[in-house]
N, C-alpha and C positions, 0 to 999 in steps of 0.2 A: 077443649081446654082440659089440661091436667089437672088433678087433684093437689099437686103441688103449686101448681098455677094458681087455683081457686083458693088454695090456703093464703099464700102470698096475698094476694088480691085484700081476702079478707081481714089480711091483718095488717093493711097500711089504709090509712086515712087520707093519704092524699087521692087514693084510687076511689074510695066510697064516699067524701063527704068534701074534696077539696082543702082539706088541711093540712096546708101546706105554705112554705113560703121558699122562695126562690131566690138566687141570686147568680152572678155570674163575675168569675175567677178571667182575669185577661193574662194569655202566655204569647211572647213577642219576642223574638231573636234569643228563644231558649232559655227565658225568666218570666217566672210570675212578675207581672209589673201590678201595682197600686194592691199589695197582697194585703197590706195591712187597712187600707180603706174597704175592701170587698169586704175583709172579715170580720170588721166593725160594723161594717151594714150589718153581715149575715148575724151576728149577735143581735143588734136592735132590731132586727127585723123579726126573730125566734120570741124575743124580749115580748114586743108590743102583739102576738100570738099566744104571748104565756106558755109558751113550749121549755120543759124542765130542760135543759141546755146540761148535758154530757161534761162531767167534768176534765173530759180527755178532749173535746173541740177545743181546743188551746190552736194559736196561731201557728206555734211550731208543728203542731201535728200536722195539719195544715198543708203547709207547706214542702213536709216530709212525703205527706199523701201524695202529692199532685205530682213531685218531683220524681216517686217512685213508678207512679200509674198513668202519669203522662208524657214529662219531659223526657223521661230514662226509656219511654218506647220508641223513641225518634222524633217525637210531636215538636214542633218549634216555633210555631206561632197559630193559637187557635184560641176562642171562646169555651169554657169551660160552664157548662150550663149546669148548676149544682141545687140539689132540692132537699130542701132538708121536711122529712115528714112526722107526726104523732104518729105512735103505733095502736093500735086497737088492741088492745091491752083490756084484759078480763079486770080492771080496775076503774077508779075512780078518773074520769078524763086528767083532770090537772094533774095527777099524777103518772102519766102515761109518757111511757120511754119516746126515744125519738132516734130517728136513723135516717141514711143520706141517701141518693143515689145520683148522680152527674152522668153528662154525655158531655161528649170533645167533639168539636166542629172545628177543624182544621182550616185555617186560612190563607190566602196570601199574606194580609196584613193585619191585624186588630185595628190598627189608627189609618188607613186605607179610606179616602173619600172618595165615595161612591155616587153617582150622578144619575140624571135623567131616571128624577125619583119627582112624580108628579100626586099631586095632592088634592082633597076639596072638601066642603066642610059635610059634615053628618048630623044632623038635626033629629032625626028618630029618636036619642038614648041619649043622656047625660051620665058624668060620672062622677062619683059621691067628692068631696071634699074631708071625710073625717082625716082622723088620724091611720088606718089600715090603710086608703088609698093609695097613699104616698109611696108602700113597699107592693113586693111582688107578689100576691095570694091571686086567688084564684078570680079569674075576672070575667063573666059571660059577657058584659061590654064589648069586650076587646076580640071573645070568638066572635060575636055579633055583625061586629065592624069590618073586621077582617074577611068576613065573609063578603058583606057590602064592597067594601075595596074590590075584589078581587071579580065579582057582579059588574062594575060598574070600568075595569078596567082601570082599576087605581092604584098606586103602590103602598099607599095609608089613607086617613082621614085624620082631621082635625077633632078632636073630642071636647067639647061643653061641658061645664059646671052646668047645675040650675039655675045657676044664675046670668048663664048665656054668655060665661067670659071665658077664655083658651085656658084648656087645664092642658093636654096631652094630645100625642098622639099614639096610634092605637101601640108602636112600639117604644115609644122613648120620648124623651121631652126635645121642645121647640125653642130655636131661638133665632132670635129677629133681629138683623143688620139694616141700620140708616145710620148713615153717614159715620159718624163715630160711636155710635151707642147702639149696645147689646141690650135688647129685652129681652127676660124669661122669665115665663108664668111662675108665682109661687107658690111652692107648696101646697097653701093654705087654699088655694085657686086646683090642685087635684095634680097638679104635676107628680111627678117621681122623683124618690131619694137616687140621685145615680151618681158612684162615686167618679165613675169616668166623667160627667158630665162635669161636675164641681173640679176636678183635676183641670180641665179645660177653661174654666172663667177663672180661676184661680191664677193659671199661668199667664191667663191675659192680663188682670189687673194686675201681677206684680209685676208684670213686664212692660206695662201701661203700652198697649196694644189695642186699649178698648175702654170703654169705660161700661161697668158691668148694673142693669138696674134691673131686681126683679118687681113684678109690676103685674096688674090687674090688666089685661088687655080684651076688648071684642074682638070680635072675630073680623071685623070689617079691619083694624091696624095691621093683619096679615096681606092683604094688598097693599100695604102702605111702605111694606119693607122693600128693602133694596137685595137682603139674599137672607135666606132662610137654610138655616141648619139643622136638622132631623141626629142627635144624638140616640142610640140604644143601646145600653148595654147589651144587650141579646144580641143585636145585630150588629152594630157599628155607627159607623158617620155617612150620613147622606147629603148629600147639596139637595135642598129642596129644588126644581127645573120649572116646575109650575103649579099653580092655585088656579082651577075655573081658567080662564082666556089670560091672564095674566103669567107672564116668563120672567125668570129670577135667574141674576149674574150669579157666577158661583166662582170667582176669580179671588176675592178679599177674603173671603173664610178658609180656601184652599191655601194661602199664604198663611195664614196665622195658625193652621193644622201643621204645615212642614216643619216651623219655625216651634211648635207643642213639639211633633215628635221627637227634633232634634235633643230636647233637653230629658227625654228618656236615652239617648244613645249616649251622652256625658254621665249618667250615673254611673 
């Protein structure tokens, strides 16, 4: 390691102490799409962190950022994975600067569903319910799991409250198809703020495509569904394929994603 390495290192806090919060910018046929939703997370996410928020993170900057450093390099449709960190600053913490750094993962599609994504539940570790859970920090759960996953030959897990009810999965939030009714864990249950995600129920219920309920679920109602949807911002849209011995249609969500996309291509 370099001496400039080592300084670096030791003057970001996301590398020493996890302080950090995350968020992720969607670019789709040459446009930030939902620019202004991501960057209202990323303010209330910096917010509930108490990170002194830069009086130049203005949307417009923004926006000018990404379109210089990503679109304008040829990138045309990818996840923009953006971190914004406290510096370790010879001061007092709450008053300590804050600075970004993002990586582009280039894709086929951001709104691209993706299949023969199998699943099962994880009982080892629960995850907290407060008010931080909800946003993206720093989460050993989720290495934990992921690890597990990947042991057991899995593409996710299901993740537990304390209280033994569906908060999340290890990447993105859950939701649950019967018959005409969409479950999704709330918030207050450990799920994720994810703006992609709420763009998504949003266009179903004012397209009346679904009827939308978020709800305290066990774990056992996940066998009960007819197709499950794995949303990430990080990563995308999954047709859940299977739970344990249990296989799940992914034909009625894959419609009601083409008919979402579409109303991004009329903007």
């Amino acid at each position: 390691m370099t001496d400039q390495t080592e300084k670096m290192n030791l003057q970001n806090r996301a590398f020493l102490y996890g302080d950090a919060v995350s968020v992720t910018f969607f670019v789709r046929k040459n446009h930030v799409i939902l620019a202004e939703e991501c960057y209202f997370f990323l303010m209330a996410s910096m917010r509930k962190m108490r990170m002194q928020i830069p009086l130049s993170y203005t949307l417009e900057f923004f926006q000018n950022y990404f379109q210089e450093n990503v679109l304008d390099t040829g990138v045309s449709d990818a996840f923009i994975h953006f971190v914004a960190y406290r510096n370790n600053d010879e001061i007092d913490i709450q008053k300590a600067g804050v600075s970004f750094y993002f990586e582009v993962k280039a894709v086929e599609d951001v709104l691209k569903v993706q299949s023969n994504y199998e699943m099962d539940l994880i009982k080892e570790l629960h995850v907290s319910t407060h008010f931080l859970s909800s946003i993206r920090v720093h989460s050993p759960e989720n290495i934990y799991a992921e690890i597990y996953a990947k042991d057991n030959d899995l593409n996710d897990v299901i993740l537990l409250n304390s209280n033994k009810k569906i908060a999340r999965s290890i990447f993105g939030n859950l939701l649950f198809l019967t018959e005409n009714l969409i479950k999704v864990p709330k918030q207050s249950e450990g799920a994720y703020i994810s703006p992609l995600m709420e763009n998504f129920v949003t266009f179903l219920h004012k397209n009346k495509l679904a009827e939308i309920e978020e709800s305290e679920m066990i774990a056992f109602e996940s066998q009960k569904a007819e197709e499950i949807l794995m949303i990430s911002d990080e990563k995308g849209l999954f047709s859940v394929t299977k739970i344990r011995n249990k296989t799940f249609e992914t034909n009625r969500f894959a419609e009601m994603i083409e008919k979402w996309k579409l109303s991004f291509d009329q903007n």
